[in-house]
C-alpha positions, 0 to 999 in steps of 0.5 A: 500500500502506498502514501502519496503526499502531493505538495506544489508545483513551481508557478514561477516556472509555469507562470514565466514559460505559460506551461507546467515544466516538463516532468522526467522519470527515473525508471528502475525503482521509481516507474517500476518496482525493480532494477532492469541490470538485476533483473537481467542479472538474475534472469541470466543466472538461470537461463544462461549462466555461462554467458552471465559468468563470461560478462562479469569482468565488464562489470568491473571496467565498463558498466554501460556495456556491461548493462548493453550485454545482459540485455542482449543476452536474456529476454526480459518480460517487460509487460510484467514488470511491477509498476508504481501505479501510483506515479503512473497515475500521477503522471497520466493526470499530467500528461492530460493537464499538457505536461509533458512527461519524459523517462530518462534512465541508466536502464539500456535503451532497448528496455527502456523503450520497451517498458515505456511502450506500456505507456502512452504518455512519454513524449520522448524515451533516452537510456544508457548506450553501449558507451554511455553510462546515463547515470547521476552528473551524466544524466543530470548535464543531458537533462540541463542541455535537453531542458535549458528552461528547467524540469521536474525529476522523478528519482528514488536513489542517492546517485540521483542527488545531483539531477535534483540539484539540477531541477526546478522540483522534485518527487520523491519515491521511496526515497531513504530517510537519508536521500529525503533530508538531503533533497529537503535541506538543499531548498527545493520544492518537493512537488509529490512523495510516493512511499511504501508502507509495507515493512521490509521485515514483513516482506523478507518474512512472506519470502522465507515462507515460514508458514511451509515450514509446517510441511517439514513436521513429516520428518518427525513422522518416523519418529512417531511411527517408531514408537520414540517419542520419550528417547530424549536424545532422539528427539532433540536430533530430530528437532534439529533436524527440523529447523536446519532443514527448514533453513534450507528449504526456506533458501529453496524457496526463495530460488525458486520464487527468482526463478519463476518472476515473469510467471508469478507475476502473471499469476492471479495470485502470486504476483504479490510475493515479495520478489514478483512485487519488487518489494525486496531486491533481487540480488539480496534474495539470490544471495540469501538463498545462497547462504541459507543452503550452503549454512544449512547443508554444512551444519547438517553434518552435525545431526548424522551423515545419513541425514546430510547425504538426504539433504544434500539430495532434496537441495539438489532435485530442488535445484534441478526443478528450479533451473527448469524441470518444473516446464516438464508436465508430469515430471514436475509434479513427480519431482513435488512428490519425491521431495516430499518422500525426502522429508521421511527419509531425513527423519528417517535417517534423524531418528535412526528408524528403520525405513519403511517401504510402505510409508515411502511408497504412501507418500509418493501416491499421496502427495503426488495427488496433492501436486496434481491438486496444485497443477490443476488449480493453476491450470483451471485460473489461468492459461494466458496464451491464444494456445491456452498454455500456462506461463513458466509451466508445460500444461495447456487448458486443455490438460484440465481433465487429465490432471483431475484423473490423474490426481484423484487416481494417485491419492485413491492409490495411496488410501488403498496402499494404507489399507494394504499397510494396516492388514499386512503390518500394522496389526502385527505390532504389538504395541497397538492394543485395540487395533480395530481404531486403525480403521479410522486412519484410511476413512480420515485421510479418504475424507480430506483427499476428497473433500480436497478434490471436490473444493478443487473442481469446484473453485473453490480451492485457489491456493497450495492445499498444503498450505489450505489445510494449514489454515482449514479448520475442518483439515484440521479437525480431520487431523485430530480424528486420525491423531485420535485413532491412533492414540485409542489403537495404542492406549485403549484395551481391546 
């Protein structure tokens, strides 16, 4: 959400030259939320990382041909760049007020033709060059030769204190606290000041995606199931376990999120995270997420090298999917599965309980029917191409039924393999003492697969099930039907 303080135009320009003065907009943070050099910089990382890794050294000695090769390297989706819709506004109510309205920008000429193309208002669009870095002293002399009877600029970094100084008025968009005294104390009108409310902290908080985090409670599953939960030891094993995991998952996620920027912010609904949004700078995400797997497969060792060894294989299949196996259909959603298998195995291996081929092959049919769940909400909302293919995925519109098959013949799959789990082996251990209760456990989990298809097919279901169940009550009364089950089984006499 964003406030927006208007002050006064300069009437004794307007008053001399008998026009409002032209008004000029920086773009990267200012007209959109995002730096174009970062975004292509990260876009780069993922799709071509060689020629990424081959136009650093320009980095160091030339910046403006540095930005001339990441543009011409990767294909940047323009059209969905986030916007400050509110400058936008603003401008278009100049524009239509007669004032002309100019972009001038550090950006590449190319992209910042394209972005501008959005528009309808710019009455000329000037960008860095090959040669030419247009930033700080630079822009603001080009400004000074181009508008010799003064401007108004739009900027938001301390690198544009010099075209201020050069201007006639400024506007301030989200500016630092540091930036915004130094425009204020050098004398000049602050014609309008756009600020984000939003605090940071609860940015980087909804990027880290700390409520997944309930997803990783399935590495104490085998804890459970082995019947430990009173070995202190183990349990604080598998409580570490928890957390270093979650650490790296939440670096997974992030990666992720950088990898599929264009897509989300095409989505109806994950156009709001934090890095689709530009609420949080790219290159910190890239390096926080480098930093949180890293630390997080480091002091894994210090639980077992078993549950390293297990870590180690779900950062590298996320890794795989991130880089470009989530475009691949079915494959992706087999890989959703697997790495959600691996949170058993790395309890597993926590626990130091023996492995369980019937709960490993449950949770491949069953969260396998939840990514299927997932794949088809995604493709029921939307599909935004005349072929009816979804953006950053491998599925059409078309896809619709067969994903809903598929799904709902995997999570009917894992209920059968639990019944076949319950006869063949659970009724054989001896610490369940009135097993008839284990009845109850496939009739609870048929009942939350279905009452999640049914939502599904309905509409009614419009984000990740697994995070819809963390905050469903009736999953969570379901969950507490099962749990109750298995405690009767346990504690009860038969």
């Amino acid at each position: 959400m964003l406030n927006v303080i208007t002050g006064q135009s300069n009437e004794k320009a307007s008053a001399s030259d008998e026009k409002m003065l032209p008004l000029v907009l920086d773009l990267d943070g200012t007209l959109i939320r995002t730096d174009l050099l970062v975004e292509g910089i990260v876009t780069a990382f993922f799709k071509r990382p060689l020629a990424l890794i081959a136009a650093l050294p320009l980095a160091l000695g030339n910046r403006a041909k540095f930005k001339h090769r990441i543009a011409a390297i990767v294909d940047i989706d323009t059209d969905s760049l986030p916007v400050n819709s509110d400058l936008v506004a603003y401008a278009e109510r100049e524009q239509q007020k007669g004032r002309e309205i100019h972009l001038y920008t550090a950006a590449s000429q190319s992209l910042a033709e394209s972005v501008a193309s959005r528009f309808g208002f710019f009455s000329s669009v000037v960008g860095s060059s090959e040669t030419v870095n247009l930033k700080s002293n630079r822009k603001r002399d080009a400004l000074v030769e181009r508008f010799p009877g003064g401007f108004v600029y739009a900027g938001d970094a301390h690198a544009d204190l010099s075209v201020w100084q050069a201007s006639d008025a400024a506007i301030l968009v989200d500016t630092s606290t540091h930036v915004q005294r130094a425009v204020v104390a050098s004398g000049k009108t602050v014609e309008a000041t756009f600020t984000t409310v939003e605090s940071p902290l609860k940015s980087w908080r909804k990027a880290l995606r700390l409520h997944q985090w309930a997803k990783n409670l399935l590495v104490f599953v085998p804890l459970l199931l082995s019947h430990q939960y009173f070995d202190i030891p183990v349990v604080l094993e598998c409580v570490a376990a928890f957390f270093i995991f979650s650490v790296s998952a939440s670096g997974t996620y992030i990666l992720n999120d950088l990898s599929d920027l264009s897509a989300d912010r095409r989505h109806k609904i994950k156009y709001k995270r934090p890095f689709a949004a530009g609420k949080l700078n790219l290159l910190a995400g890239l390096s926080v997420s480098i930093l949180l797997i890293v630390g997080g497969l480091a002091v894994s060792t210090l639980v077992s090298a078993g549950f390293c060894v297990a870590l180690a294989a779900y950062l590298f299949v996320t890794l795989c999917y991130s880089f470009g196996l989530k475009k691949i259909p079915l494959l992706d959603v087999m890989i959703l599965a697997i790495l959600f298998t691996l949170r058993l195995v790395m309890g597993t291996e926590a626990s130091d309980a023996g492995y369980s081929e019937w709960l490993l092959t449950f949770s491949m049919f069953f969260f396998l029917s939840l990514s299927m769940a997932k794949r088809f909400v995604e493709v029921d909302a939307k599909s935004d191409s005349p072929d009816g293919a979804i953006s950053g995925r491998g599925y059409r519109r078309d896809d619709r039924s067969f994903i809903s098959a598929m799904g709902q013949a995997a999570g009917v799959a894992s209920i059968l393999i639990l019944v076949l789990f319950l006869r063949d082996d659970a009724f054989k251990v001896d610490i369940y003492h009135n097993k008839l209760f284990l009845w109850g456990i496939p009739v609870f989990m048929a009942l939350f697969l279905g009452r999640l298809w049914l939502l599904a097919t309905r509409k009614e279901l419009n984000q990740d099930p697994v995070a819809f169940a963390v905050k469903d009550q009736i999953s969570y009364l379901l969950g507490f039907g099962l749990m109750t089950c298995m405690l009767a089984a346990i504690f009860m006499p038969g």
